[in-house]
N, C-alpha and C positions, 0 to 999 in steps of 0.2 A: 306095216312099216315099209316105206318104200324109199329108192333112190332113183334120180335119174340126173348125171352129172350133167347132162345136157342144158340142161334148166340155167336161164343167164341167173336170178337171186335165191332163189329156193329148191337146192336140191336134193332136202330129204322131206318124209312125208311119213307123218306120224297119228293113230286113228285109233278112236275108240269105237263105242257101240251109239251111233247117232252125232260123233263129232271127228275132225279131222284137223290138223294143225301145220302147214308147209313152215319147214324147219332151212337155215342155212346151212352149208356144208360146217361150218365151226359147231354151229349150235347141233345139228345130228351126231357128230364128233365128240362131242360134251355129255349126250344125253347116254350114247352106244356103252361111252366108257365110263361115266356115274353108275350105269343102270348095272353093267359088270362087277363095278367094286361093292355095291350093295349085296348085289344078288351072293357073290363070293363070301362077305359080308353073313347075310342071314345063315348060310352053308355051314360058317365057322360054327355060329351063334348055336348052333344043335344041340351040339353036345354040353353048351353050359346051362343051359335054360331046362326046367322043369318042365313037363308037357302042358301043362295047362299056363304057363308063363308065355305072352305076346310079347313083343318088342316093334318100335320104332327106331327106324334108323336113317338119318339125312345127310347127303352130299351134294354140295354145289361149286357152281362154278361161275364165273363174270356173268356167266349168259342164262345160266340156271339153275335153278332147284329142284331136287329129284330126294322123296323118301317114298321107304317101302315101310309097311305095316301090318302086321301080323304074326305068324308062327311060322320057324324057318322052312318047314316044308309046306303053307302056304298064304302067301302074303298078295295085299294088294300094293300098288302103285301108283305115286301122285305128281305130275311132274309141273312146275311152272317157271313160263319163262320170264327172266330179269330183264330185258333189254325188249326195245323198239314196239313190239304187239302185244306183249302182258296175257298172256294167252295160259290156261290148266288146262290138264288134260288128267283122265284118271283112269284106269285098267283096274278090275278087279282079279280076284285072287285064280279064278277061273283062268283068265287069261294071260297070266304073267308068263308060264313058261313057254307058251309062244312068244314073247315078246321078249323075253332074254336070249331064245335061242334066235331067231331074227335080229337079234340085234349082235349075236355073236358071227353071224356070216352075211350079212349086208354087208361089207365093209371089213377090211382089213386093218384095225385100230392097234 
């Protein structure tokens, strides 16, 4: 996950394992703070779910769709965008908690 406000249209940058996606400041802004209320989201979800019980859970917004899936201590993440490029992106469960904690100090949301 990256930012550089410098960038005249696309100033976030968002990457898997063999794919990359330049994000706008709204649409990084959208995904930072979806990807937050999920993540807070599965945390709740612990203590009401059975151990062998998964959950999906989705939030979006004008610009995009973002769910996670799997068990609250480890899920994957699918994110796609509504508007202009139509673009997925998908992180597996490996890598989520890099990508919530990257997305909790990129940026001041």
């Amino acid at each position: 996950m990256g930012w550089n406000p410098e960038a005249e249209e696309f100033q976030g940058l968002v990457a898997g394992e063999g794919w990359a996606i330049e994000l706008t400041e709204a649409e990084l802004n959208d995904f930072c703070r979806l990807l937050g209320q999920l993540a807070g989201t599965m945390n709740q979800m612990a203590s009401e779910l059975m151990d062998e019980e998964k959950i999906a859970v989705e939030a979006e917004s004008d610009l995009l769709w973002v769910q996670v899936e799997g068990y609250p201590e480890a899920y994957s993440v699918q994110l796609i965008l509504n508007s202009g490029r139509r673009c997925e992106g998908f992180w597996p469960e490996a890598a989520v908690p890099g990508l919530v904690q990257a997305a909790k100090v990129l940026k001041v949301f």
